[in-house]
PDB file of N, CA, C and O in Angstrom:
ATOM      1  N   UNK A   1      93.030 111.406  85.034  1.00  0.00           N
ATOM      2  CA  UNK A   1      94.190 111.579  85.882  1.00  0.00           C
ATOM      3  C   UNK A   1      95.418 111.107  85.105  1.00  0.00           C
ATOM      4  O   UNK A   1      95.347 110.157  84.325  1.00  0.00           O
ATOM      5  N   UNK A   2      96.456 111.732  85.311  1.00  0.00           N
ATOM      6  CA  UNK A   2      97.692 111.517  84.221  1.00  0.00           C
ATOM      7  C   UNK A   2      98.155 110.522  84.909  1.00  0.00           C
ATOM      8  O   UNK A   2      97.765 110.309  86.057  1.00  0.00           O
ATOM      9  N   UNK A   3      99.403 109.487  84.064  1.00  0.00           N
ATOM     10  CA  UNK A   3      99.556 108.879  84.729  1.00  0.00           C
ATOM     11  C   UNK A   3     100.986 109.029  85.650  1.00  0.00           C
ATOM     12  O   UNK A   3     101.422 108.102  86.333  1.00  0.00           O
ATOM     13  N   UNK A   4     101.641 110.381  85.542  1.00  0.00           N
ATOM     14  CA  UNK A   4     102.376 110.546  86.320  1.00  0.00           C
ATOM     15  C   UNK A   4     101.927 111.253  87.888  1.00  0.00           C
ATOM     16  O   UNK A   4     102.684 111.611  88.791  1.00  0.00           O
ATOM     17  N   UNK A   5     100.839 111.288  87.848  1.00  0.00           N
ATOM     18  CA  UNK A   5     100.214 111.879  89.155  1.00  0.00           C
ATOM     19  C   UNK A   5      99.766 110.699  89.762  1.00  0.00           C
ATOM     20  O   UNK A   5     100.379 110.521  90.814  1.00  0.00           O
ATOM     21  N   UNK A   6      99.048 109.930  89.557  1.00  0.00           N
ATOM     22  CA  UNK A   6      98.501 108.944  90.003  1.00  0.00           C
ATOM     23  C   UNK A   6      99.819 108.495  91.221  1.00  0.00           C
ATOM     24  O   UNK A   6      99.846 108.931  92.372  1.00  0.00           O
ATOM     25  N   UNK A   7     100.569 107.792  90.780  1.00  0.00           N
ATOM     26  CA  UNK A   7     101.614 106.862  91.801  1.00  0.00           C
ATOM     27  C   UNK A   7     101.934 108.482  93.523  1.00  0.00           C
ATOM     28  O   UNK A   7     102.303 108.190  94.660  1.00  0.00           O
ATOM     29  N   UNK A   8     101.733 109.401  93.204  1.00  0.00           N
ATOM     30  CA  UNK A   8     101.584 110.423  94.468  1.00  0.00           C
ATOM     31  C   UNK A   8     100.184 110.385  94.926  1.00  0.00           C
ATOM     32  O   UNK A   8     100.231 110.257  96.149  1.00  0.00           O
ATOM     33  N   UNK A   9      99.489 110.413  94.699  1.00  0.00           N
ATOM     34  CA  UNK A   9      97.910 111.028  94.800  1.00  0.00           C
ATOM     35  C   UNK A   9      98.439 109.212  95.855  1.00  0.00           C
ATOM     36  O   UNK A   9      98.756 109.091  97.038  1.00  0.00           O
ATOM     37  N   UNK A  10      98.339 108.341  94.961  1.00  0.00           N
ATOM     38  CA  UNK A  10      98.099 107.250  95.960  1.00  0.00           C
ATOM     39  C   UNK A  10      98.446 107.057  97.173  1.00  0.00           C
ATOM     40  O   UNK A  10      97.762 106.967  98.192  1.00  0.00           O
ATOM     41  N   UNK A  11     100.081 106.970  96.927  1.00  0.00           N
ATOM     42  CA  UNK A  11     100.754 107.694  98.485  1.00  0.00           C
ATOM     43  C   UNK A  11     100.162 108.295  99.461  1.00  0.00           C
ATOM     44  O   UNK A  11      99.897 108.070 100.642  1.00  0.00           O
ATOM     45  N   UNK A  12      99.962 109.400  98.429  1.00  0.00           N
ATOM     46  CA  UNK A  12      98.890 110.873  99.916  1.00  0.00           C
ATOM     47  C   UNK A  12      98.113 109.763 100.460  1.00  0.00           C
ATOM     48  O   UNK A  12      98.302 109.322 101.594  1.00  0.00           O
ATOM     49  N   UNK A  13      97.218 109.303  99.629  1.00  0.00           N
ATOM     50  CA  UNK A  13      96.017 108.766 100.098  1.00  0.00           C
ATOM     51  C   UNK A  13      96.203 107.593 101.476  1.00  0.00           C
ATOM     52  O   UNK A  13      95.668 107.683 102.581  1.00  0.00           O
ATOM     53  N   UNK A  14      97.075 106.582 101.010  1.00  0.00           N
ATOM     54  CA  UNK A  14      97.899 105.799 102.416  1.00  0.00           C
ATOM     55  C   UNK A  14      98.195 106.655 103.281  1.00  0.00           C
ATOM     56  O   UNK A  14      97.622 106.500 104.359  1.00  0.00           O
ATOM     57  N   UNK A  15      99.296 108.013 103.151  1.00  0.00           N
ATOM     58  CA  UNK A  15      99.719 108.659 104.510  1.00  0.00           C
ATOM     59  C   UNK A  15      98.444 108.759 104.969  1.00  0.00           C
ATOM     60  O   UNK A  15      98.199 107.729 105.599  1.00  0.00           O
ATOM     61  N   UNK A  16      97.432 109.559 104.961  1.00  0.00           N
ATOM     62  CA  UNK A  16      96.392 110.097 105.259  1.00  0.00           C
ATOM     63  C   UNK A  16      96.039 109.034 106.119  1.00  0.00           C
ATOM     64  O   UNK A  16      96.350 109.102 107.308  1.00  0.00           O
ATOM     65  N   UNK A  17      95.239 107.758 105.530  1.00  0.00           N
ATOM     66  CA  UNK A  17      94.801 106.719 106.366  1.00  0.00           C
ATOM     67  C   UNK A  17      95.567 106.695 107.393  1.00  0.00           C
ATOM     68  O   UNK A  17      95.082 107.060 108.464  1.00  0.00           O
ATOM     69  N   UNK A  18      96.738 106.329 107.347  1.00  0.00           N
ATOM     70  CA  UNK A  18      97.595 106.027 108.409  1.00  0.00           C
ATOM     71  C   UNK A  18      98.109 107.343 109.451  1.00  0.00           C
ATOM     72  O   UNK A  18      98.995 107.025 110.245  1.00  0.00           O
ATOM     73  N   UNK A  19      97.914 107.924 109.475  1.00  0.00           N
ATOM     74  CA  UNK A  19      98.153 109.246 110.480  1.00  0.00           C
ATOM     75  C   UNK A  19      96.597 108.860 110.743  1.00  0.00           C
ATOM     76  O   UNK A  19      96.435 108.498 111.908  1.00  0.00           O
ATOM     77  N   UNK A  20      95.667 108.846 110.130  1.00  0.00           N
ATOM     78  CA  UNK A  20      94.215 109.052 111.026  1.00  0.00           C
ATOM     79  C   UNK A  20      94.200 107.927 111.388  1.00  0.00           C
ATOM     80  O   UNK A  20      93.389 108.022 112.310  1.00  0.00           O
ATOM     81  N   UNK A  21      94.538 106.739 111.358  1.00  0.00           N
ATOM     82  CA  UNK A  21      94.734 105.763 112.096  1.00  0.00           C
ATOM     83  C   UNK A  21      95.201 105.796 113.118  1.00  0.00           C
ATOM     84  O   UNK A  21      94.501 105.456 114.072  1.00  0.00           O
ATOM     85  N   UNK A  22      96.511 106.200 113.327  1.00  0.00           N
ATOM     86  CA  UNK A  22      97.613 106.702 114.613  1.00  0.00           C
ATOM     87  C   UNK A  22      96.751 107.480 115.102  1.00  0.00           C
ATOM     88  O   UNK A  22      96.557 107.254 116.297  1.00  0.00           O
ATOM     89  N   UNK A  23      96.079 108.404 114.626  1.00  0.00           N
ATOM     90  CA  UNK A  23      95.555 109.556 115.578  1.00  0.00           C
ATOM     91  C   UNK A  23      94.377 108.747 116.231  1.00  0.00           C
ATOM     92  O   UNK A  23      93.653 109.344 117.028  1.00  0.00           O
ATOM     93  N   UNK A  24      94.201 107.767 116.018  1.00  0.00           N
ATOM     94  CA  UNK A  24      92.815 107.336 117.302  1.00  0.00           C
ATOM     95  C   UNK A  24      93.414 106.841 118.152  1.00  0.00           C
ATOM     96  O   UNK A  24      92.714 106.773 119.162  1.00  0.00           O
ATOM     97  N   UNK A  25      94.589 106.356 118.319  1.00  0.00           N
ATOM     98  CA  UNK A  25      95.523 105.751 119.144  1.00  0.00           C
ATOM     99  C   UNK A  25      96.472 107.042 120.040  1.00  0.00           C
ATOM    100  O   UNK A  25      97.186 107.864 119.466  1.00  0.00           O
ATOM    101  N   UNK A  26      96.303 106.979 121.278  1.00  0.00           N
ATOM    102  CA  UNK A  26      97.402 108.077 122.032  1.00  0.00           C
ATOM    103  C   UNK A  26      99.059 108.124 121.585  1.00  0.00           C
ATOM    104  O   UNK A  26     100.052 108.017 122.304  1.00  0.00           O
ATOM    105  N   UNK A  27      98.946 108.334 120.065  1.00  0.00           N
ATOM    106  CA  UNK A  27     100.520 108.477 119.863  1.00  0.00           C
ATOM    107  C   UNK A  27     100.662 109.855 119.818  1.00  0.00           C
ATOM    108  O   UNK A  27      99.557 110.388 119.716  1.00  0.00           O
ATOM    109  N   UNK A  28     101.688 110.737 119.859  1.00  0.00           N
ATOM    110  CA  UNK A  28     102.089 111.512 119.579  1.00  0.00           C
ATOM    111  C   UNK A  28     102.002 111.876 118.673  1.00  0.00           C
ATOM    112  O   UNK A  28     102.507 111.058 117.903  1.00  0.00           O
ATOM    113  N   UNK A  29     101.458 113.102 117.909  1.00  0.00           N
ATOM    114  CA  UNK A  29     101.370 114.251 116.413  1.00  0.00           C
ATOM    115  C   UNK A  29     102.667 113.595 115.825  1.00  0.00           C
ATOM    116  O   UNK A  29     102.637 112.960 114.771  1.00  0.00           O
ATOM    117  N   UNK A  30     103.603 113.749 116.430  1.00  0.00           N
ATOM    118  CA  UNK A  30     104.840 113.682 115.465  1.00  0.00           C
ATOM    119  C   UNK A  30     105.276 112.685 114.821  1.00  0.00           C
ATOM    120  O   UNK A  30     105.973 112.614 113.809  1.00  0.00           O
ATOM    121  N   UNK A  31     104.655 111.646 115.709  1.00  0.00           N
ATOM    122  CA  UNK A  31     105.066 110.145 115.358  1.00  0.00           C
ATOM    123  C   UNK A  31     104.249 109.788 114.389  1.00  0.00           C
ATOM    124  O   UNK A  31     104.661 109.206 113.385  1.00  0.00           O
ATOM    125  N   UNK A  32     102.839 110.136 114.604  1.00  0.00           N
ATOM    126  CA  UNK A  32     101.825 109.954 113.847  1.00  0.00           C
ATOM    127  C   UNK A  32     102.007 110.368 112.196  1.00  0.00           C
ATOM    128  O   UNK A  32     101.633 109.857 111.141  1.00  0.00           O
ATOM    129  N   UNK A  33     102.670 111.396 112.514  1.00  0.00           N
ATOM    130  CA  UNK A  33     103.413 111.931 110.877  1.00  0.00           C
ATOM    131  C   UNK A  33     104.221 111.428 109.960  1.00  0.00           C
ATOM    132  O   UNK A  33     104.064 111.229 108.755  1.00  0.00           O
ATOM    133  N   UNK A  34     105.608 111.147 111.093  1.00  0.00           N
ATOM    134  CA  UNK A  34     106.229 110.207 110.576  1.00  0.00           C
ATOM    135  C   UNK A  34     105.807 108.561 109.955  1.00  0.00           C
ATOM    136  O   UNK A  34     106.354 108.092 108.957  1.00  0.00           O
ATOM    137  N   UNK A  35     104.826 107.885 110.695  1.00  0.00           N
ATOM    138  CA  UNK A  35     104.339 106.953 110.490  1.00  0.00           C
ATOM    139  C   UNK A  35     103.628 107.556 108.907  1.00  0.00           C
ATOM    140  O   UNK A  35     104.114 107.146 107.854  1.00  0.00           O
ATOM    141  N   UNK A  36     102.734 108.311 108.903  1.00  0.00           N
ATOM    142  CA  UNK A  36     102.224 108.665 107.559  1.00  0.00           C
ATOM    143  C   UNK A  36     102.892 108.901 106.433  1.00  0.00           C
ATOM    144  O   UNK A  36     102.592 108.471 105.319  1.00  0.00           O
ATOM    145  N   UNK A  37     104.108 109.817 106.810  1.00  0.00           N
ATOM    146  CA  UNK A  37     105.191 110.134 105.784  1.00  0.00           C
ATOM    147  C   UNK A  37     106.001 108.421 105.240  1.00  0.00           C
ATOM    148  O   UNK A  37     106.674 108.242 104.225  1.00  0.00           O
ATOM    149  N   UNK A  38     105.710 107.594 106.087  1.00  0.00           N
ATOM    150  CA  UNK A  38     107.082 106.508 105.725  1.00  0.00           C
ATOM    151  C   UNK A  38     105.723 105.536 104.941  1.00  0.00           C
ATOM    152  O   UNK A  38     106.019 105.192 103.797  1.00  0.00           O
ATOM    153  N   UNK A  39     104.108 105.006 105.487  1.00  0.00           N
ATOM    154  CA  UNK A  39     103.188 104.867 104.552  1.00  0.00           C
ATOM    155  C   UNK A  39     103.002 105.297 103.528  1.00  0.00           C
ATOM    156  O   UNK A  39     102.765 104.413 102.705  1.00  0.00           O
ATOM    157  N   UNK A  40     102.984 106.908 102.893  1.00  0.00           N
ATOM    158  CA  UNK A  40     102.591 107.538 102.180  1.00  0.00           C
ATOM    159  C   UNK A  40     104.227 106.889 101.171  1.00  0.00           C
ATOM    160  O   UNK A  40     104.133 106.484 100.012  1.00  0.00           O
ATOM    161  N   UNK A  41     105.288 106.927 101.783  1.00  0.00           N
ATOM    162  CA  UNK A  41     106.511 106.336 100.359  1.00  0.00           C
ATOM    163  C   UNK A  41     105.973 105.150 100.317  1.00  0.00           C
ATOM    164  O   UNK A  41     105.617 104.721  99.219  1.00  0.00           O
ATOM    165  N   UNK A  42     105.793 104.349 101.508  1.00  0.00           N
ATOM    166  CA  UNK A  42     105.527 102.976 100.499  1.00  0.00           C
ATOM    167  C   UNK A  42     104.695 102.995  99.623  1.00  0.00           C
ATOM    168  O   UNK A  42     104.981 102.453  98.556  1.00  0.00           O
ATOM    169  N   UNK A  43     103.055 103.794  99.838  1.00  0.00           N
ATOM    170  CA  UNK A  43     102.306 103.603  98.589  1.00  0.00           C
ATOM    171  C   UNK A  43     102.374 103.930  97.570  1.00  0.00           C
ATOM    172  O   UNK A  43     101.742 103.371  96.674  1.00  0.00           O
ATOM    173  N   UNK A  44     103.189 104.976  97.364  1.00  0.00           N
ATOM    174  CA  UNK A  44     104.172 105.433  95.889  1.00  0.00           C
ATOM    175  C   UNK A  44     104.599 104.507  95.314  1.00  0.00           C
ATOM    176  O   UNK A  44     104.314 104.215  94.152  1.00  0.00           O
ATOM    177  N   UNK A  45     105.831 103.514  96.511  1.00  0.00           N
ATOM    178  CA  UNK A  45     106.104 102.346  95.267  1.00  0.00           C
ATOM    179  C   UNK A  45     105.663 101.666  94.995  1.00  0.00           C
ATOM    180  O   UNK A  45     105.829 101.182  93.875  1.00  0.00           O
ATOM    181  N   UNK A  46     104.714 101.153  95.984  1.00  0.00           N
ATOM    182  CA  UNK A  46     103.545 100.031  95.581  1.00  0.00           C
ATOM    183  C   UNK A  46     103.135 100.604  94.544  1.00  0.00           C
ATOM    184  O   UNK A  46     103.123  99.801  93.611  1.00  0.00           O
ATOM    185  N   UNK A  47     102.782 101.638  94.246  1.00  0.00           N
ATOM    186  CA  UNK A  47     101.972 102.018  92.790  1.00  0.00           C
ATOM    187  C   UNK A  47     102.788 101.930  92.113  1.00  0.00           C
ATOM    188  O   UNK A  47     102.303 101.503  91.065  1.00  0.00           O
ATOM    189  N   UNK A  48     103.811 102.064  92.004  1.00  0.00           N
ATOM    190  CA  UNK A  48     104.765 102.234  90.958  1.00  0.00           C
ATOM    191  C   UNK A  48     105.037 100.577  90.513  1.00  0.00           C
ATOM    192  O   UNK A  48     104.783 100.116  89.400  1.00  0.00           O
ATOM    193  N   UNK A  49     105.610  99.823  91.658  1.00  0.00           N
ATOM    194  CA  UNK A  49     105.328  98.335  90.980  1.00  0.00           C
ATOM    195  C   UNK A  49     104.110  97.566  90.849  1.00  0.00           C
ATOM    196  O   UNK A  49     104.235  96.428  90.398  1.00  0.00           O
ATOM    197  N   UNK A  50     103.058  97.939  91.130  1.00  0.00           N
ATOM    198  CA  UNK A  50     101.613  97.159  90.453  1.00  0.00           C
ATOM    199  C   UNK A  50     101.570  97.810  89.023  1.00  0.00           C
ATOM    200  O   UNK A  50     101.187  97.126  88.074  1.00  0.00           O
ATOM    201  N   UNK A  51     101.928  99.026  88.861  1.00  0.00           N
ATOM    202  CA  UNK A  51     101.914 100.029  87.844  1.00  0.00           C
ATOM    203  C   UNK A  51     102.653  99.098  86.711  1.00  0.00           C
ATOM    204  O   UNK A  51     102.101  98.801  85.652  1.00  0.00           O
ATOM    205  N   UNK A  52     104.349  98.558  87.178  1.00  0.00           N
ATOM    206  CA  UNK A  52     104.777  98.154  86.390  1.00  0.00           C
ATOM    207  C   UNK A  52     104.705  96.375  86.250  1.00  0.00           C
ATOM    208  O   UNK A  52     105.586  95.639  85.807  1.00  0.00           O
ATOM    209  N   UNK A  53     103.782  96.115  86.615  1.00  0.00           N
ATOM    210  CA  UNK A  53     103.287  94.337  86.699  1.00  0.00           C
ATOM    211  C   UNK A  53     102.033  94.236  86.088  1.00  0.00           C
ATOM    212  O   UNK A  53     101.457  93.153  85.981  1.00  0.00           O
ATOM    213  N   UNK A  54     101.664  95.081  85.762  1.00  0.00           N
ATOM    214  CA  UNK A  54     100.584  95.080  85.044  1.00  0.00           C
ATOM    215  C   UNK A  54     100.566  95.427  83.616  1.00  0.00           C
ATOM    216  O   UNK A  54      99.667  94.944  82.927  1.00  0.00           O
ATOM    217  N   UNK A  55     101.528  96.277  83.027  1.00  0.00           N
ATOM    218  CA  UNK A  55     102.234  96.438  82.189  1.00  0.00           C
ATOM    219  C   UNK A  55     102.849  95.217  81.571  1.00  0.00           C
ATOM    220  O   UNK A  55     102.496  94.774  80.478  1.00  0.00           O
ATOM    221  N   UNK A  56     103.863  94.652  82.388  1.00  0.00           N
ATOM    222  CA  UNK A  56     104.642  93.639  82.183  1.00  0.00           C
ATOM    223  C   UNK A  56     103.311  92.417  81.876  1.00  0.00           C
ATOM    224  O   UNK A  56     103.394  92.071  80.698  1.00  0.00           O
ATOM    225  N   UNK A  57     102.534  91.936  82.357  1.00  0.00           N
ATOM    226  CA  UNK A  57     101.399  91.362  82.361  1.00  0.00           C
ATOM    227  C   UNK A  57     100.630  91.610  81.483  1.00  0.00           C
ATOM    228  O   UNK A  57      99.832  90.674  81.429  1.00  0.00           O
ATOM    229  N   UNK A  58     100.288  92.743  80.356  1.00  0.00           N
ATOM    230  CA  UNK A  58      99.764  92.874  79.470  1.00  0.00           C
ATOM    231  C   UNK A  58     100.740  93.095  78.127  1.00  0.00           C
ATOM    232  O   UNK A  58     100.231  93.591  77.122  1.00  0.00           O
ATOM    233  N   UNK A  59     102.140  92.721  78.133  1.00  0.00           N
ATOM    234  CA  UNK A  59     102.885  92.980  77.287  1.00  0.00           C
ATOM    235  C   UNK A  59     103.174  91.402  76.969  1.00  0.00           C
ATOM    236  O   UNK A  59     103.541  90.851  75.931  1.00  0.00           O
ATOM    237  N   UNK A  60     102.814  90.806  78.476  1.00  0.00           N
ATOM    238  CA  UNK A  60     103.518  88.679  78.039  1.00  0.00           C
ATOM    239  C   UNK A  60     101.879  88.393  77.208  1.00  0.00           C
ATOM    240  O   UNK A  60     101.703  87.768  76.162  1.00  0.00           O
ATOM    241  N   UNK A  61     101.001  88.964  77.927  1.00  0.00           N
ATOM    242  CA  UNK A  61      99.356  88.576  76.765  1.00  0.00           C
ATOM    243  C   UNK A  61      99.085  88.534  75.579  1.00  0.00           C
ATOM    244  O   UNK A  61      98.347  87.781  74.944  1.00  0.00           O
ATOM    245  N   UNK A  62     100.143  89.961  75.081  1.00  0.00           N
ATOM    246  CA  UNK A  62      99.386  90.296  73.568  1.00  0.00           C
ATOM    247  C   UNK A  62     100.485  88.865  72.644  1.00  0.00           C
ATOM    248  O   UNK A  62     100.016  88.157  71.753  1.00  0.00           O
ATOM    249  N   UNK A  63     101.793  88.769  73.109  1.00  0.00           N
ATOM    250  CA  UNK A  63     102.338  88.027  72.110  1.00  0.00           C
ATOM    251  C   UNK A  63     101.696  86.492  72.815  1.00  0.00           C
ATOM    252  O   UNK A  63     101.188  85.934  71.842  1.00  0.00           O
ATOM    253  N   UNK A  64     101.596  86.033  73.439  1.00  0.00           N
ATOM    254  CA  UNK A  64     101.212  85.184  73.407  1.00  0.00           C
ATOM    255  C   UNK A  64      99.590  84.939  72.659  1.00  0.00           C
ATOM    256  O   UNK A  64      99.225  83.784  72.438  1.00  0.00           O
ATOM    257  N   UNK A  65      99.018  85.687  72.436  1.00  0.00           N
ATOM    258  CA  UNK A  65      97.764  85.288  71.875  1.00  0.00           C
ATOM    259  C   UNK A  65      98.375  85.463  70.226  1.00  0.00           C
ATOM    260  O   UNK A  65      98.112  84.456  69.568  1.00  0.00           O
ATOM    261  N   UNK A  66      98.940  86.263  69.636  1.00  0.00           N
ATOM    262  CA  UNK A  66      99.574  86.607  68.345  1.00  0.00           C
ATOM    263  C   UNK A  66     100.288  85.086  68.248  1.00  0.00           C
ATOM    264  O   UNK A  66     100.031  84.662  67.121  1.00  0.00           O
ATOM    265  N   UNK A  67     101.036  84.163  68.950  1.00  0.00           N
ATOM    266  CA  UNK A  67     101.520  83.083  68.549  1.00  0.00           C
ATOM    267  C   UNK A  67     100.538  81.952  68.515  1.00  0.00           C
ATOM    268  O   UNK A  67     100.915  80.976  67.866  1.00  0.00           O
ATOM    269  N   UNK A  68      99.577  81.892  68.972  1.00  0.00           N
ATOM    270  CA  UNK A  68      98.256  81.209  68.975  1.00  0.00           C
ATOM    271  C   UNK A  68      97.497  81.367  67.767  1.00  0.00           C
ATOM    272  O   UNK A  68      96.767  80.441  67.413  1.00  0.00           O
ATOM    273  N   UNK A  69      97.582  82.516  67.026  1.00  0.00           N
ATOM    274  CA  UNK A  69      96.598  82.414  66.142  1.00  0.00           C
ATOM    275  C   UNK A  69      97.745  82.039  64.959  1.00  0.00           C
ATOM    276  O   UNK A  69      97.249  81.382  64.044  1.00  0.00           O
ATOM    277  N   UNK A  70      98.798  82.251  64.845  1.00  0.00           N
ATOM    278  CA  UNK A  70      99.520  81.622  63.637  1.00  0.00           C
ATOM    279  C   UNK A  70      99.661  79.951  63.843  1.00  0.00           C
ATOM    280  O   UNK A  70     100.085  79.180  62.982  1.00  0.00           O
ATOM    281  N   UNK A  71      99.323  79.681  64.839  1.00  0.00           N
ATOM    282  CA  UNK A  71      99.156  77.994  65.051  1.00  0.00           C
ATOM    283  C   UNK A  71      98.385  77.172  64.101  1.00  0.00           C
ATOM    284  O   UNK A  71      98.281  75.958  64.277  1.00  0.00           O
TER     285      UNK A  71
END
């Protein structure tokens, strides 16, 4: 999976839960959508910042072990 697809695919995957969530509950189709549509952005950015903390998190690792071994 590329990694520019990934941070959507995830999204989908939250809306989804969350509309079938709403839908066991007597809400309304529409609301239920909306609720999915506004889940489905957050899990975009959530991917997008675990995406970039993990990054950031493997970029403070490598120099810190590189200053360890010239010790």
């Amino acid at each position: 999976m590329s990694k520019q697809l990934k941070p959507y695919l995830e999204g989908l995957a939250v809306g989804f839960v969350f509309i079938s969530i709403t839908m066991l509950f007597d809400i309304p189709f529409y609301m239920s959508l909306i609720i999915g549509a506004l889940a489905a952005l957050g899990g975009y950015r959530n991917s997008i910042k675990m995406d970039r903390e993990k990054k950031e998190k493997k970029s403070r690792k490598s120099p810190q072990t590189a200053n360890k071994d010239d010790q």
